[in-house]
N, C-alpha and C positions, 0 to 999 in steps of 0.2 A: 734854729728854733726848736724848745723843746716841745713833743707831745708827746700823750699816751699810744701805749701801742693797740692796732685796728682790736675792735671787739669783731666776733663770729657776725655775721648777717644771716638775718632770717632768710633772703633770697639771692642772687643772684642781684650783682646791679647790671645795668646796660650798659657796656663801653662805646657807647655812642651820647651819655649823659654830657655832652660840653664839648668846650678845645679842649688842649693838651694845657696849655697855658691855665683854662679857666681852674681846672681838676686839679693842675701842681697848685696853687693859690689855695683852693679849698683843702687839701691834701694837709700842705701845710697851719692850716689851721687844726687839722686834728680828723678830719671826716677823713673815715677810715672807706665810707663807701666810696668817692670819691677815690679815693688808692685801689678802690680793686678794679673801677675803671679804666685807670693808667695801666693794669697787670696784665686785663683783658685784653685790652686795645693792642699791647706792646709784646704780648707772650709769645708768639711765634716769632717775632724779627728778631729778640733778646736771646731764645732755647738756640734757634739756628746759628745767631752770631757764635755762643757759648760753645756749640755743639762741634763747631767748625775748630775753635780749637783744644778741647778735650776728647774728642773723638768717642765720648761715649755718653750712649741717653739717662745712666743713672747717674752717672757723676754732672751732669748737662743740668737735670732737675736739682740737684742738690746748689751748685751755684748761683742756678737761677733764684733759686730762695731765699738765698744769704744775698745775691745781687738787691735783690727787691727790700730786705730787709734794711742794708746800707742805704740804700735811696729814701725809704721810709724816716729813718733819722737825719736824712742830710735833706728833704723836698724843701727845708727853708730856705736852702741855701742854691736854691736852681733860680738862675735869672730868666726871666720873661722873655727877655730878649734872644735865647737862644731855644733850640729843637730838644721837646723833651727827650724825643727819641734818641737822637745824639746822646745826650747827656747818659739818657740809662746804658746806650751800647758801649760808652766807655768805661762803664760801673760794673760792666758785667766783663767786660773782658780782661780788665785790671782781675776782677775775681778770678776768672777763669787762669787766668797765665799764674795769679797765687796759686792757683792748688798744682799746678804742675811746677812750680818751684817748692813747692812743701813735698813732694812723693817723689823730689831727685831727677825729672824730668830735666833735657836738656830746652828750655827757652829759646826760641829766635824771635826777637822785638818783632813787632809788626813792622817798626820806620825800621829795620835794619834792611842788610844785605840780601841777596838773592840767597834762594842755597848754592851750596858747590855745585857746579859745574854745568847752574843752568842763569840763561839770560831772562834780564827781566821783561644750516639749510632749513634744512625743516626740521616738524617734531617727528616720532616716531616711539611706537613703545619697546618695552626694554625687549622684549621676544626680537623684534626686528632690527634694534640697533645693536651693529657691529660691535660696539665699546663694550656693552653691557654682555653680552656673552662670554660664558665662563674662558672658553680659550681666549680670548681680545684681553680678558680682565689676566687672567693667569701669567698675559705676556706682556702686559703691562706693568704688572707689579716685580716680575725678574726683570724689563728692563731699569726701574725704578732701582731696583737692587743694586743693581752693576754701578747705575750712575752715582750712589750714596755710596757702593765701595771706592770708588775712584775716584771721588769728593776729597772719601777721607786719606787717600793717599797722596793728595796732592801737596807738596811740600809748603809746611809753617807760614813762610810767605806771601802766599798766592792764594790759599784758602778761602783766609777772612774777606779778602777781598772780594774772593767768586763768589760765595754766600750769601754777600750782601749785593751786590751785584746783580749777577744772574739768576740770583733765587730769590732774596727779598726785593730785587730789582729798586733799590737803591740809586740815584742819579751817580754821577761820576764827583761832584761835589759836595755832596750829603755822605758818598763813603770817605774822600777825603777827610772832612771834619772829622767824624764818628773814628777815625783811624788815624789822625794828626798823621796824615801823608800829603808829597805834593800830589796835584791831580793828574799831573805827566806819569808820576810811579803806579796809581792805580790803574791808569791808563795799559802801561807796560803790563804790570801783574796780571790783568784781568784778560788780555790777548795771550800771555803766555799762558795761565791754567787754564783757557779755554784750547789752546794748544797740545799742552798734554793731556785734555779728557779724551779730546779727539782721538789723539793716538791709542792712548791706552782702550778706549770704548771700542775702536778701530780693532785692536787687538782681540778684545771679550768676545766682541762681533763674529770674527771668521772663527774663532772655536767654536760657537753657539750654530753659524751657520753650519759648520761640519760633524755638529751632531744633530743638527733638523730631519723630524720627519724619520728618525732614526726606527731600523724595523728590530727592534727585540723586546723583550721584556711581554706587556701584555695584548700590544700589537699585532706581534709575531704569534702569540697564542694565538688569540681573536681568529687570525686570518687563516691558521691551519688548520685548527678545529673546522672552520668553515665548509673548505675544503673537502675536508677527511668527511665531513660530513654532507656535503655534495656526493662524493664518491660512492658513500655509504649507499645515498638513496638510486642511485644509476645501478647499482651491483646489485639490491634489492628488489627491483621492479622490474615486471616480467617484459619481456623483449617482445617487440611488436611482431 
């Protein structure tokens, strides 16, 4: 079905305006609010699927727009009967593995093979909560790091799977569908790249543990001046 494409909105709509089903119906009529519904509601499951495998957030945004774009022209053509969310993650990943076949990227199908040579309380304010202090926050956000680098190094196969998985938390047959795999291989996949995060996290870990708490830099200052200046005031003050 043909329509016009969305005009600007004066606001913001709410991605809690309807189902999924009601919004693709309306969508397809042409209600461009309606589409930014679907965008909002769908934007983080569709960037992470993308993201998982381009490996990178500007190229991630850019398919995600052309993803949404495609599904804009094609919403007459989504049956009821199926998850819109499905339907966009297979829109976006079709896109995503196009632009790594356009820039000479080597491709591993998602239904393909393994890679080589691997098998398939209370409240409390922010002063007093532990989270919210800068160290808790600092050590948080490096471990955040480690697990998004070792996300992205998990081999073609296993990725998509853990993304939707373990981070969009995905059921074991909504990622089948969304990935035209059997539920046994997601099954496989999603124990093996939880497999290797371990290891490899296991690895980041004992470096990180073997520089904790390390004494140089401004530490080791801090604490000699301290010192030095302890001593200072003992060598100054007249002896009793």
């Amino acid at each position: 079905m043909s329509h016009a494409a969305p005009s600007p909105l004066a606001a913001p709509a709410s991605p809690a305006q309807g189902s999924d089903r009601e919004l693709a119906a309306r969508a397809a009529q042409g209600d461009a609010s309606a589409f930014e519904c679907i965008m909002r509601r769908h934007n983080q499951l569709l960037f992470r699927t993308a993201r998982s495998i381009l490996k990178s957030d500007e190229e991630t945004e850019d398919a995600l727009q052309d993803c949404y774009l495609r599904a804009w022209r094609a919403i007459g053509s989504f049956r009821d009967d199926a998850q819109l969310s499905t339907w966009l993650v297979r829109i976006v990943i079709n896109e995503a593995l196009g632009r790594l076949r356009r820039r000479g990227a080597q491709v591993i199908p998602l239904d393909g093979g393994a890679a080589p040579g691997l098998d398939e309380e209370g409240e409390s304010t922010a002063a007093d909560d532990p989270d919210r202090q800068p160290e808790r926050h600092a050590m948080r956000e490096e471990l955040r790091r480690l697990m998004e680098q070792r996300i992205d190094r998990l081999p073609d196969a296993y990725r998509t799977v853990f993304m939707l998985r373990a981070v969009e938390e995905l059921s074991v047959a909504e990622t089948a569908v969304a990935l035209a795999l059997p539920e046994a291989t997601v099954r496989t996949r999603f124990f093996r790249a939880r497999s290797l995060l371990r290891e490899g996290l296991s690895r980041d870990m004992d470096v990180a543990v073997g520089d904790a708490f390390s004494f140089d830099g401004a530490r080791c200052d801090r604490i000699v001046a301290r010192v030095l200046a302890s001593l200072a005031d003992e060598r100054d003050s007249p002896r009793p």
